[in-house]
HTML snippet that shows the backbone in 3Dmol.js (N, CA, C, O; Angstrom):
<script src="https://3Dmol.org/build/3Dmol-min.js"></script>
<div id="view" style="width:600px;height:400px;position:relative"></div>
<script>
const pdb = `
ATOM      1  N   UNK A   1      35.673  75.409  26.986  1.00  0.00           N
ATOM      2  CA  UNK A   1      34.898  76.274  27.844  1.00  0.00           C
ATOM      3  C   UNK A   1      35.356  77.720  27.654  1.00  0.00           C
ATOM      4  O   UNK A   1      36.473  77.862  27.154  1.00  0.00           O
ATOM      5  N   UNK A   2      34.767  78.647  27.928  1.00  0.00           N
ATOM      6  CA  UNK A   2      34.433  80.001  27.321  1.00  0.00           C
ATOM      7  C   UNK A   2      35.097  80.800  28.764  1.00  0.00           C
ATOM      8  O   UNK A   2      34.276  80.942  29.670  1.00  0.00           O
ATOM      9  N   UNK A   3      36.235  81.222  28.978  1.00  0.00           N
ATOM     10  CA  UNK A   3      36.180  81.848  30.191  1.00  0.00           C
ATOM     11  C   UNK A   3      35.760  83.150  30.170  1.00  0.00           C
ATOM     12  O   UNK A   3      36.840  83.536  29.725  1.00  0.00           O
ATOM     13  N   UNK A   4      35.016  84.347  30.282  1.00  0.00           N
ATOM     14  CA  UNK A   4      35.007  85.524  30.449  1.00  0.00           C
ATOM     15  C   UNK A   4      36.140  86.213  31.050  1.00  0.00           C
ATOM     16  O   UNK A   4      36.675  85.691  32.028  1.00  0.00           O
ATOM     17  N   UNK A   5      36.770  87.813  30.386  1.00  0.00           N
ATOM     18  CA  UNK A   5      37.148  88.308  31.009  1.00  0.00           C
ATOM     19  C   UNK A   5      37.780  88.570  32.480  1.00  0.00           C
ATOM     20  O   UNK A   5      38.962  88.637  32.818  1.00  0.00           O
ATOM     21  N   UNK A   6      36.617  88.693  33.222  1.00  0.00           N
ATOM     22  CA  UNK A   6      36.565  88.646  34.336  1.00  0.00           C
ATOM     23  C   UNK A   6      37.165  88.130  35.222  1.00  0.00           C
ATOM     24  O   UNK A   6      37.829  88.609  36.141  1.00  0.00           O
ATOM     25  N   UNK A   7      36.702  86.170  34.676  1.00  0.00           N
ATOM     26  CA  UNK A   7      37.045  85.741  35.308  1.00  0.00           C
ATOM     27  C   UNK A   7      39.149  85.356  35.538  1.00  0.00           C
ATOM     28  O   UNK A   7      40.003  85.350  36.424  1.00  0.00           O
ATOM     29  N   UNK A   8      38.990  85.070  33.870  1.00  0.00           N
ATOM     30  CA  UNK A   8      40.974  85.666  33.718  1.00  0.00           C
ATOM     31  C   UNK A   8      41.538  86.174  34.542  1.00  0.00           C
ATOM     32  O   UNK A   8      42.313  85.756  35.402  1.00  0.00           O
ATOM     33  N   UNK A   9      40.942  87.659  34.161  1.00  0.00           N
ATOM     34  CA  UNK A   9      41.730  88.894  35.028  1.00  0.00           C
ATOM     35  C   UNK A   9      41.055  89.442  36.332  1.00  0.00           C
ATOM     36  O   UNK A   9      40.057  90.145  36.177  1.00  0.00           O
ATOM     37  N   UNK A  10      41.375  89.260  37.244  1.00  0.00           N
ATOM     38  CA  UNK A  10      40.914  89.789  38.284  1.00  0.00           C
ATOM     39  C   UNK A  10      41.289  90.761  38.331  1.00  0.00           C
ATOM     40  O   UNK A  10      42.397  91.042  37.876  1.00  0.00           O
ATOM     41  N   UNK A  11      40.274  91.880  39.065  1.00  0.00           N
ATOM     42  CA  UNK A  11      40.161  93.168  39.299  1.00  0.00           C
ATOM     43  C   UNK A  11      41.969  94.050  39.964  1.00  0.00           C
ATOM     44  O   UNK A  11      42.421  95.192  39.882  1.00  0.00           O
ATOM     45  N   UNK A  12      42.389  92.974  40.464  1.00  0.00           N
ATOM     46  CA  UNK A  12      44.239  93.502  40.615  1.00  0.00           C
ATOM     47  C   UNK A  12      44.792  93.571  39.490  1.00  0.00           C
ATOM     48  O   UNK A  12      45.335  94.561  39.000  1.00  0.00           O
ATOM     49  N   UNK A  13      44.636  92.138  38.868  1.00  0.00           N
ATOM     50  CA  UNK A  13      45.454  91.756  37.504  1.00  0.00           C
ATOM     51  C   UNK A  13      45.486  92.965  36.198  1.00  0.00           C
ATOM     52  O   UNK A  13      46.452  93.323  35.524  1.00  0.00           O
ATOM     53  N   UNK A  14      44.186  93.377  36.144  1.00  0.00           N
ATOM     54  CA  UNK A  14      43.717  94.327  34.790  1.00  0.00           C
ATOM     55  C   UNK A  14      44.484  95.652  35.799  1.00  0.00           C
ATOM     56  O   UNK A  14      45.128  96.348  35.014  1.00  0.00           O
ATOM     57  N   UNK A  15      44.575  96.041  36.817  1.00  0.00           N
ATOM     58  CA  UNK A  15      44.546  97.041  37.087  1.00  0.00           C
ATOM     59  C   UNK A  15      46.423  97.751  37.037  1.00  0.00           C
ATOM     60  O   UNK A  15      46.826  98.902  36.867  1.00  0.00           O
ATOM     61  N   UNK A  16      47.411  96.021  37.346  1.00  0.00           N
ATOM     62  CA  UNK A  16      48.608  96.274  37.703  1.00  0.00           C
ATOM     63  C   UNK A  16      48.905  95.746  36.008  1.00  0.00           C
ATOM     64  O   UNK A  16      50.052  96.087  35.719  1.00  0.00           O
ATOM     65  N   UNK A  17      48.458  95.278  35.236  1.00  0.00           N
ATOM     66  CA  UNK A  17      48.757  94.801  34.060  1.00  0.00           C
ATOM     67  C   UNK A  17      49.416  95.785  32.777  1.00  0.00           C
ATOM     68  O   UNK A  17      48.837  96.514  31.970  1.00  0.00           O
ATOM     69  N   UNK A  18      51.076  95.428  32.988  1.00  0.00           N
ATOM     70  CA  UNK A  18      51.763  96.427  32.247  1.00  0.00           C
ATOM     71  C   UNK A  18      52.747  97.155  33.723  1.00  0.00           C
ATOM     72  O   UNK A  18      53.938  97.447  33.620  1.00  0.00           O
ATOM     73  N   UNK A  19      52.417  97.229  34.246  1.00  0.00           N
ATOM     74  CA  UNK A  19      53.342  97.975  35.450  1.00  0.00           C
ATOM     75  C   UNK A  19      54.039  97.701  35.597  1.00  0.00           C
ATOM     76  O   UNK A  19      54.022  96.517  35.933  1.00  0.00           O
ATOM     77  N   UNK A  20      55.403  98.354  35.545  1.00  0.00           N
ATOM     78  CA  UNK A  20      56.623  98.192  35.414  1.00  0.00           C
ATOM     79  C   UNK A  20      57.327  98.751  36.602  1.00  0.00           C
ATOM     80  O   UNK A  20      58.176  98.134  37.245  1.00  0.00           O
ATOM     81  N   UNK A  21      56.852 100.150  36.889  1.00  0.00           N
ATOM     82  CA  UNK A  21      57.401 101.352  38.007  1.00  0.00           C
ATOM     83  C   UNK A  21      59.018 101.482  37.407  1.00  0.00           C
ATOM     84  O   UNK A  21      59.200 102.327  36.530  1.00  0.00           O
ATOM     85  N   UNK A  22      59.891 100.866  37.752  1.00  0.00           N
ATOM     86  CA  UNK A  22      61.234 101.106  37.798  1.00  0.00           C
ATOM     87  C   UNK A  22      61.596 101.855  36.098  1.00  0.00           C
ATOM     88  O   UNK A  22      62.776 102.060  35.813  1.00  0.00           O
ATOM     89  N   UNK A  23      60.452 102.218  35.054  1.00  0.00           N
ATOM     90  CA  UNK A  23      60.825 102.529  33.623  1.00  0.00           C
ATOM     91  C   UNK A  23      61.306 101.350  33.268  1.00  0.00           C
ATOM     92  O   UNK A  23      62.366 101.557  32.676  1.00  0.00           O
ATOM     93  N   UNK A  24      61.076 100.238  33.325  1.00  0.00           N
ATOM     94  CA  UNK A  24      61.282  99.056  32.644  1.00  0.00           C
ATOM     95  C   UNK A  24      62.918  98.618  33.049  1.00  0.00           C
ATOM     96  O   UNK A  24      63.575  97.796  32.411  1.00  0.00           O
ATOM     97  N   UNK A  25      63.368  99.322  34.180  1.00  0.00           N
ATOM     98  CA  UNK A  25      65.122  98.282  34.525  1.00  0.00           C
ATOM     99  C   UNK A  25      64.393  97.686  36.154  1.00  0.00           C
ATOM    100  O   UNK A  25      64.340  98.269  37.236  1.00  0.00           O
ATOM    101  N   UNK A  26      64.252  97.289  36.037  1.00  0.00           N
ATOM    102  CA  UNK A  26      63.881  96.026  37.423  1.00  0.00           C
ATOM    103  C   UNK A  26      65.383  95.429  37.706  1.00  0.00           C
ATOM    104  O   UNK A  26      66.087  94.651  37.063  1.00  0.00           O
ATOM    105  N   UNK A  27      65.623  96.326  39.299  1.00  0.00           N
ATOM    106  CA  UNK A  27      66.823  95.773  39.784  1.00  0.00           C
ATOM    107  C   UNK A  27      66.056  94.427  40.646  1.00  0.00           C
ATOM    108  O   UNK A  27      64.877  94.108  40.798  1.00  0.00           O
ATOM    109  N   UNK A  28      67.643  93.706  41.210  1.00  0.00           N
ATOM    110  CA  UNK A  28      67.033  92.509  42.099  1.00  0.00           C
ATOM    111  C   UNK A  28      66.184  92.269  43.108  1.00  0.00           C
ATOM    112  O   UNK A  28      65.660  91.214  43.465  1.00  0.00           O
ATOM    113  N   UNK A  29      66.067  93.858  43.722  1.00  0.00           N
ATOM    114  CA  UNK A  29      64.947  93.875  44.895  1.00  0.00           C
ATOM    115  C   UNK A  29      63.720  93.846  44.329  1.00  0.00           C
ATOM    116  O   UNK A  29      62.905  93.232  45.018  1.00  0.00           O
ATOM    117  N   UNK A  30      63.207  94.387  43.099  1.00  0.00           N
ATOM    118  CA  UNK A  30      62.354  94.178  42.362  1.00  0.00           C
ATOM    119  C   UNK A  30      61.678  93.039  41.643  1.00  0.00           C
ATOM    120  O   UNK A  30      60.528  93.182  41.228  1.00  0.00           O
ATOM    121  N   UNK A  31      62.232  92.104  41.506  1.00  0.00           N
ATOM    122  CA  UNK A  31      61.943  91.294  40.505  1.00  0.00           C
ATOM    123  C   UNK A  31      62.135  90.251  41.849  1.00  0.00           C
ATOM    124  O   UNK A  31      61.846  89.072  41.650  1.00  0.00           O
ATOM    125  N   UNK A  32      62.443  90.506  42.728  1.00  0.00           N
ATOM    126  CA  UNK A  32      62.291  89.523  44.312  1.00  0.00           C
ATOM    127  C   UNK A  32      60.741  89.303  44.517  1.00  0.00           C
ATOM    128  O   UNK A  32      60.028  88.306  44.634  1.00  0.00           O
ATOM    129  N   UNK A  33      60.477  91.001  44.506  1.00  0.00           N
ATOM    130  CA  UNK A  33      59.038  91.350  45.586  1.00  0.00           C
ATOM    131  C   UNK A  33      58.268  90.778  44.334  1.00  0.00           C
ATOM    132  O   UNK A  33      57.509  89.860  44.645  1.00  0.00           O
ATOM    133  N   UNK A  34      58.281  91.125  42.883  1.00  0.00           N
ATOM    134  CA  UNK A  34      57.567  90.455  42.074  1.00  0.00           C
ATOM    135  C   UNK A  34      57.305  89.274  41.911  1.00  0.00           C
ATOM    136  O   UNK A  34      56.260  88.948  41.347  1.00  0.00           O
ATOM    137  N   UNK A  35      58.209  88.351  42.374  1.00  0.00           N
ATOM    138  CA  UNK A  35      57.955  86.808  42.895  1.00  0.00           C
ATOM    139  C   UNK A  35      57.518  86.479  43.679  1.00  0.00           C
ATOM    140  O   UNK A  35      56.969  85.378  43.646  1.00  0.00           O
ATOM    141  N   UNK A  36      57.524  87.384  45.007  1.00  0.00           N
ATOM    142  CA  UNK A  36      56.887  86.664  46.115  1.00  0.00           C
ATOM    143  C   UNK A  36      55.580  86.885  46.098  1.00  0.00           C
ATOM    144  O   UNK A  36      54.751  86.142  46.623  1.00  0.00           O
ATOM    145  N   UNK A  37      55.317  88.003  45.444  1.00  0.00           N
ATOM    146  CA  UNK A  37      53.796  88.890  45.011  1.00  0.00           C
ATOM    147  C   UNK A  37      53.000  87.684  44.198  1.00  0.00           C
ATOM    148  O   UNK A  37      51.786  87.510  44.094  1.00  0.00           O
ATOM    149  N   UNK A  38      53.908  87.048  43.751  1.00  0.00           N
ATOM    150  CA  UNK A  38      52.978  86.113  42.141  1.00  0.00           C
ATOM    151  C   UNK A  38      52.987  84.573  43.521  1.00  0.00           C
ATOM    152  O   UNK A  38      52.096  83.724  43.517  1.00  0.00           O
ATOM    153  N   UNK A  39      53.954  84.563  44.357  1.00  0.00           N
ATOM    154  CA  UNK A  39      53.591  83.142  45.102  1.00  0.00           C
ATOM    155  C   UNK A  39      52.319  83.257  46.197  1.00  0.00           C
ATOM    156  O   UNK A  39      51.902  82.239  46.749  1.00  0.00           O
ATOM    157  N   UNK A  40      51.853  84.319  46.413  1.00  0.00           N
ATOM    158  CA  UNK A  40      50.494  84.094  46.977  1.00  0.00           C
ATOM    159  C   UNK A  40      49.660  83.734  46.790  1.00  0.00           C
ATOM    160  O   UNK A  40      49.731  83.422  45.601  1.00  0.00           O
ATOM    161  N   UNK A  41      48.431  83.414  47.253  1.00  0.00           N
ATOM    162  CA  UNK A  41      47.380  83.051  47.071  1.00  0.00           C
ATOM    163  C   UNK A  41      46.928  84.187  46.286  1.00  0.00           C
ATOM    164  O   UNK A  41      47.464  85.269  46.044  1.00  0.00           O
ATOM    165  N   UNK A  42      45.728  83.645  45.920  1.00  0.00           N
ATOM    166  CA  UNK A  42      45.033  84.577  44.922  1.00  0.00           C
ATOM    167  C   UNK A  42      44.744  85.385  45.321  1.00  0.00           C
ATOM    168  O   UNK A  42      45.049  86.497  44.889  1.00  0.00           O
ATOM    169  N   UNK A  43      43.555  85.029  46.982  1.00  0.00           N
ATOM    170  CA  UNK A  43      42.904  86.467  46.987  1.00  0.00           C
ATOM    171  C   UNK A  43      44.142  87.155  48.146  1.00  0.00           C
ATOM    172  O   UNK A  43      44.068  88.370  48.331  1.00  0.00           O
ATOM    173  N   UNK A  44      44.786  86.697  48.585  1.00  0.00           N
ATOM    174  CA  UNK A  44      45.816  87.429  48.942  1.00  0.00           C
ATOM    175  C   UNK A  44      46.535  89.110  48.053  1.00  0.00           C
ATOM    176  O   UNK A  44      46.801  90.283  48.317  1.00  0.00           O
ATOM    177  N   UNK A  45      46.549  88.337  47.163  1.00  0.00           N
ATOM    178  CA  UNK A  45      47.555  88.900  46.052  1.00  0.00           C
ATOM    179  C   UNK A  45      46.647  89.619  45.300  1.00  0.00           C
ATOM    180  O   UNK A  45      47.104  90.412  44.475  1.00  0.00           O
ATOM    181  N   UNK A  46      45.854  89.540  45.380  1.00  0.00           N
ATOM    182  CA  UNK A  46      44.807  90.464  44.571  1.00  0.00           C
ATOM    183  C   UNK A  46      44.505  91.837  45.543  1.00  0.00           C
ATOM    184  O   UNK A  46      44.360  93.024  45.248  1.00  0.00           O
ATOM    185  N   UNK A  47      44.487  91.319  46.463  1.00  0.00           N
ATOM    186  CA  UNK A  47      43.959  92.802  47.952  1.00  0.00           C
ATOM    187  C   UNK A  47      45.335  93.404  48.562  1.00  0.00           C
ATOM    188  O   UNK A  47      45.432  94.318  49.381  1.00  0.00           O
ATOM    189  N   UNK A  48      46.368  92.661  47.957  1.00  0.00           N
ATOM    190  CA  UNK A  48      47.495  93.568  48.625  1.00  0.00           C
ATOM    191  C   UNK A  48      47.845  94.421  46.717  1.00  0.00           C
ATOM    192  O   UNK A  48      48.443  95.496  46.695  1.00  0.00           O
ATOM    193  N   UNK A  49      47.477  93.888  45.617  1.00  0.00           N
ATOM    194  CA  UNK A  49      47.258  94.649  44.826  1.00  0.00           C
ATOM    195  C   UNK A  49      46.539  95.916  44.480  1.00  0.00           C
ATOM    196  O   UNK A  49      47.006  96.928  43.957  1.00  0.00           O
ATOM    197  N   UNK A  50      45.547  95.715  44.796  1.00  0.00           N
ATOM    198  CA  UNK A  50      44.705  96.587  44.942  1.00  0.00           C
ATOM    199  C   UNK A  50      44.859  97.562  46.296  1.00  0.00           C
ATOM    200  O   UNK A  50      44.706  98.761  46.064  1.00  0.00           O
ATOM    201  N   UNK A  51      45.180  97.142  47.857  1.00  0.00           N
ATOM    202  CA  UNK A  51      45.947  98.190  48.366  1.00  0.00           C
ATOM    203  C   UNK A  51      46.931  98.957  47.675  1.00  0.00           C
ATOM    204  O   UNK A  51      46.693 100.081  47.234  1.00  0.00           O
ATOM    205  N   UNK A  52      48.029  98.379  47.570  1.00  0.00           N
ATOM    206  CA  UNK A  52      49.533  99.193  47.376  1.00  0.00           C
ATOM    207  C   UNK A  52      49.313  99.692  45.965  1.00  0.00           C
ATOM    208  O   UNK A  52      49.562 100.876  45.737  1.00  0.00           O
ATOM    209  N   UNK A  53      48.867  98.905  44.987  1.00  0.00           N
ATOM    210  CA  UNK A  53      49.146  99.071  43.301  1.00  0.00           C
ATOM    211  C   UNK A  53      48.128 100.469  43.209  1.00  0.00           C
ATOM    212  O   UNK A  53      48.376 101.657  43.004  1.00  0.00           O
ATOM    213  N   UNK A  54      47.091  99.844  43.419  1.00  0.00           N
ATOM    214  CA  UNK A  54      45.677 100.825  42.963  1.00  0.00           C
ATOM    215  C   UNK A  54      45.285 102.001  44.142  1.00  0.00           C
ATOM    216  O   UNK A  54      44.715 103.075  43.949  1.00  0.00           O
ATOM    217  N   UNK A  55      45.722 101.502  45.267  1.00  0.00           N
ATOM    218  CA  UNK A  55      45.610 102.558  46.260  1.00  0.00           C
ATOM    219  C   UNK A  55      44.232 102.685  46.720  1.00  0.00           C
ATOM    220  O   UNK A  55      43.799 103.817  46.934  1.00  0.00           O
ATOM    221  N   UNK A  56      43.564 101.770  46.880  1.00  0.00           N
ATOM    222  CA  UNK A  56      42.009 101.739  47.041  1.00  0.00           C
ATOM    223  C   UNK A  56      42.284 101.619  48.456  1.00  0.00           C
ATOM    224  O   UNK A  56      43.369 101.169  48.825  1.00  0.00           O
ATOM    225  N   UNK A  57      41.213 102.058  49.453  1.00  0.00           N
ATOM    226  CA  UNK A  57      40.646 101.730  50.761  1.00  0.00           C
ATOM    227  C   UNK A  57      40.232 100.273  50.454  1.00  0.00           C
ATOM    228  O   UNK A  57      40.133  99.612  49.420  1.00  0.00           O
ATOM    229  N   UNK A  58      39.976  99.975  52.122  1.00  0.00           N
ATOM    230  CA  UNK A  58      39.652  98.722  52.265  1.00  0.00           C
ATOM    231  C   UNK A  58      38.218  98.703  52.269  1.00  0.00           C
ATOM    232  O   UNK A  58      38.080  97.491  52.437  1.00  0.00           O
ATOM    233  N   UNK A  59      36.865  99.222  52.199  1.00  0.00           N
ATOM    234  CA  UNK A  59      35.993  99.208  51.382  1.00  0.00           C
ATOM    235  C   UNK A  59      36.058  99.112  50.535  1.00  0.00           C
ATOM    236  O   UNK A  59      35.385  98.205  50.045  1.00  0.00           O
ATOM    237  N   UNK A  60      36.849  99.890  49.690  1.00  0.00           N
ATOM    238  CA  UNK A  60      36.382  99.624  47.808  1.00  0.00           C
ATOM    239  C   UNK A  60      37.396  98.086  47.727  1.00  0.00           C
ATOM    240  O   UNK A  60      37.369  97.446  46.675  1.00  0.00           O
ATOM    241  N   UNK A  61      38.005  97.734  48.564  1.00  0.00           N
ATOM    242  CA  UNK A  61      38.303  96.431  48.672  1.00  0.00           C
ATOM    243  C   UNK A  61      37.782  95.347  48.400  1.00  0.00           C
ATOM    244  O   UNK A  61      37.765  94.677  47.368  1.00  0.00           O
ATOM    245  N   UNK A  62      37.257  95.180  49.610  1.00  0.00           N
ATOM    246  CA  UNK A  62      35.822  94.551  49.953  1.00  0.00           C
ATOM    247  C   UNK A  62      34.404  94.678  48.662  1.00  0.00           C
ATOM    248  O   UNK A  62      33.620  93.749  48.469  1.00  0.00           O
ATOM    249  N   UNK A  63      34.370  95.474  48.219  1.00  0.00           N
ATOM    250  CA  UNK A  63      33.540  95.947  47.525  1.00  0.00           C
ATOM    251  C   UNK A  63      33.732  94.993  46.090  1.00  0.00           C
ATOM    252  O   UNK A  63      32.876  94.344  45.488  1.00  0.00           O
ATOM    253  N   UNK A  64      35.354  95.193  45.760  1.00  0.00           N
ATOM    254  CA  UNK A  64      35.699  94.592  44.239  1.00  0.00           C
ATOM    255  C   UNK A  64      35.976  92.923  44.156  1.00  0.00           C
ATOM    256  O   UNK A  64      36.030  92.179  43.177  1.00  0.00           O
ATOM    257  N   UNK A  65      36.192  92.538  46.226  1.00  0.00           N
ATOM    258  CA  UNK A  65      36.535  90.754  45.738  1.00  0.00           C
ATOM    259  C   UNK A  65      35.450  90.280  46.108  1.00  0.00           C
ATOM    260  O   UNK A  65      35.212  89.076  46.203  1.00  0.00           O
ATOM    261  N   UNK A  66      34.124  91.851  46.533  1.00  0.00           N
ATOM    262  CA  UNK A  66      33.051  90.691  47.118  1.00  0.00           C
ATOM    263  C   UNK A  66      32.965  89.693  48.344  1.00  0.00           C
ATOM    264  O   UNK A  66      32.383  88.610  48.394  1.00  0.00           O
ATOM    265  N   UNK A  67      33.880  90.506  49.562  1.00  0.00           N
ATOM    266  CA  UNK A  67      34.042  90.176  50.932  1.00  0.00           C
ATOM    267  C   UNK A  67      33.706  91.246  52.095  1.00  0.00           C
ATOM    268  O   UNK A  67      33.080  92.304  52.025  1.00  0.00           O
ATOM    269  N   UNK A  68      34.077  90.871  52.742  1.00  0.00           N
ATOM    270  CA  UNK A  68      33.799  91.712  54.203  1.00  0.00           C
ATOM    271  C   UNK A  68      34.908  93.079  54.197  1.00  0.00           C
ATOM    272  O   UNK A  68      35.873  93.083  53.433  1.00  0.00           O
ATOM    273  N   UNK A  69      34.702  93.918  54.898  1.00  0.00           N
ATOM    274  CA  UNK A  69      36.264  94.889  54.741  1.00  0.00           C
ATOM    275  C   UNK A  69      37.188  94.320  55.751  1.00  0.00           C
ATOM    276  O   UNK A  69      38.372  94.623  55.603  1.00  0.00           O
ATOM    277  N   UNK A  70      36.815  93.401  56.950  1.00  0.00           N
ATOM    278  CA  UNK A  70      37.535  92.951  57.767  1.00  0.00           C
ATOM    279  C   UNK A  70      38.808  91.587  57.191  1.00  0.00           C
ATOM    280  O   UNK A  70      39.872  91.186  57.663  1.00  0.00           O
ATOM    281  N   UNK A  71      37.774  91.132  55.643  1.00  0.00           N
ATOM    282  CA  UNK A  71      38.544  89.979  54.955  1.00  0.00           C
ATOM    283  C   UNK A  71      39.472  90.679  54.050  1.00  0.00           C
ATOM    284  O   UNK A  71      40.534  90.217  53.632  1.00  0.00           O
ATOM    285  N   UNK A  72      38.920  91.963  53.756  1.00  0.00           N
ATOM    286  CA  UNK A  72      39.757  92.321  52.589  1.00  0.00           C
ATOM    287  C   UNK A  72      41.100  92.932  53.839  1.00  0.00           C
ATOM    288  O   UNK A  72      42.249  92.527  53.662  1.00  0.00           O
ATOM    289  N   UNK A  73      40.872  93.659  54.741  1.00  0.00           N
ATOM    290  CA  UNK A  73      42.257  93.716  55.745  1.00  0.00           C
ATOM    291  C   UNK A  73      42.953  92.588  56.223  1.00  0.00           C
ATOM    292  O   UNK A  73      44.178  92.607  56.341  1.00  0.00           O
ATOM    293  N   UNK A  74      42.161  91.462  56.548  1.00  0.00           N
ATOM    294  CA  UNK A  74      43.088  90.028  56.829  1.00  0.00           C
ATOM    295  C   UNK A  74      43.858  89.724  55.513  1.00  0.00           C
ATOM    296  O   UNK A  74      45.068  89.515  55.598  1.00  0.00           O
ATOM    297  N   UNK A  75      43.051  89.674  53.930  1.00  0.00           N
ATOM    298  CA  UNK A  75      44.290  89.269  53.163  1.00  0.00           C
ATOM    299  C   UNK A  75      45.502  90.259  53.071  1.00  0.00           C
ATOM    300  O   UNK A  75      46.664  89.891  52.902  1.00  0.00           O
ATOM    301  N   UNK A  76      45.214  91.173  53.162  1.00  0.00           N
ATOM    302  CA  UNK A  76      46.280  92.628  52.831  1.00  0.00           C
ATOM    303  C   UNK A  76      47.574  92.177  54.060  1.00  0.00           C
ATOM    304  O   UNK A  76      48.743  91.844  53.868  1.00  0.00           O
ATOM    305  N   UNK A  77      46.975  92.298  55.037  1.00  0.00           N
ATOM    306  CA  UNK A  77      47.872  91.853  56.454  1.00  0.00           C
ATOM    307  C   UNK A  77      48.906  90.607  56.101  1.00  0.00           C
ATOM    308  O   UNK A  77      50.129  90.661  55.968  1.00  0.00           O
ATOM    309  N   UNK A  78      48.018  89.466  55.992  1.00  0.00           N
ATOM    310  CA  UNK A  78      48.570  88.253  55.580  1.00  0.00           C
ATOM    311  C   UNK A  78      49.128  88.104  54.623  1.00  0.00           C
ATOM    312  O   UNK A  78      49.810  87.080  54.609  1.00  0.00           O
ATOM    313  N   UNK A  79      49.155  88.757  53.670  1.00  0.00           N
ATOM    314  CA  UNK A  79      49.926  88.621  52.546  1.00  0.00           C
ATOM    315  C   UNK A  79      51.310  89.309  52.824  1.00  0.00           C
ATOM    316  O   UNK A  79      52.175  88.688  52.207  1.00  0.00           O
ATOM    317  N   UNK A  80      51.862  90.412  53.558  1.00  0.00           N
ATOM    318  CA  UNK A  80      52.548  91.292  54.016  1.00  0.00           C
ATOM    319  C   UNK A  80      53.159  90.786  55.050  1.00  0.00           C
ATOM    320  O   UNK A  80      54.346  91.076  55.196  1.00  0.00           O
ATOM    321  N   UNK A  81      52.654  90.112  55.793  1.00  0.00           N
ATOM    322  CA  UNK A  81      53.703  88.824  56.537  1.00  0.00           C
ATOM    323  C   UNK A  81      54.152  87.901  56.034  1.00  0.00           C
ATOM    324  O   UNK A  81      55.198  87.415  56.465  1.00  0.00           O
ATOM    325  N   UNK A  82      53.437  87.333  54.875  1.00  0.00           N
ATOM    326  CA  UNK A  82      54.474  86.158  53.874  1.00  0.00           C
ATOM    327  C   UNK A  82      55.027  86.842  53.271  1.00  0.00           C
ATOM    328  O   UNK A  82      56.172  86.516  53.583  1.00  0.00           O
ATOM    329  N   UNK A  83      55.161  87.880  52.343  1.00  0.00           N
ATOM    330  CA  UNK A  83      56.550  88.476  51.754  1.00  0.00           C
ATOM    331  C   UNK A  83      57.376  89.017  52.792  1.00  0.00           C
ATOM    332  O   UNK A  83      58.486  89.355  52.382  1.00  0.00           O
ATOM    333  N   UNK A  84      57.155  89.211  54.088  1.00  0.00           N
ATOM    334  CA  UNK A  84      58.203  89.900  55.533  1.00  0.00           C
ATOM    335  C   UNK A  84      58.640  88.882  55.410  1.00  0.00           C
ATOM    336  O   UNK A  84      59.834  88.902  55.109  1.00  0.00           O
ATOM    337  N   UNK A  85      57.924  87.332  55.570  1.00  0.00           N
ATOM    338  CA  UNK A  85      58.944  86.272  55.925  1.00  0.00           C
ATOM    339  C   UNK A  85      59.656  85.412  55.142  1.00  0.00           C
ATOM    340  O   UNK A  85      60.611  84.797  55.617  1.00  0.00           O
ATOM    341  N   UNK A  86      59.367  85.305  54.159  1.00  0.00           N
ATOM    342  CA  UNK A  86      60.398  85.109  52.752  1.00  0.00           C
ATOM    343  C   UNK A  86      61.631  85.951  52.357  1.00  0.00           C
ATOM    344  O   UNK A  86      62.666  85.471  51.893  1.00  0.00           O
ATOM    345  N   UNK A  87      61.448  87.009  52.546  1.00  0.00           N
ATOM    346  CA  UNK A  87      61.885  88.452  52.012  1.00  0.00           C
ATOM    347  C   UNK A  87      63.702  88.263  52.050  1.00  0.00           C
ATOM    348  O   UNK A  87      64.427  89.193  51.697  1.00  0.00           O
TER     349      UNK A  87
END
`;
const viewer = $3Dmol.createViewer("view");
viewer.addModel(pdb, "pdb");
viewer.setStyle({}, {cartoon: {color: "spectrum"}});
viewer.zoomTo();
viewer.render();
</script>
């Protein structure tokens, strides 16, 4: 089966893909939040991407997973309480 683009990379994935921030030395607090970031749910992890990474409002949120802006603030929220409570 043929996956498209698209469907691969989600609109977080292409956007944080290559991001390093730290110039490529990732201390332990780093490579923490990068794990707990990758144990979310998808669309979790995609809308707290696209908040923090890309810096989009929660319209253009909503706009890119194709939800409500109230869903794209519940995943952002919820995702930000499971890395608080892992952390």
């Amino acid at each position: 089966m043929i996956v498209d683009d698209e469907e691969k990379n989600p609109a977080a994935d292409r956007i944080v893909k290559g991001h390093r921030g730290f110039g490529g030395n990732e201390g332990y607090a780093a490579v923490r939040l990068r794990e707990l970031i990758a144990s979310l749910p998808p669309k979790q992890r995609e809308a707290l991407q696209l908040r923090y990474f890309a810096g989009m409002d929660f319209a253009d949120i909503a706009a890119a997973m194709e939800c409500s802006e109230q869903g794209a603030r519940a995943n952002v929220s919820q995702a930000i309480r499971k890395i608080k409570l892992t952390w």
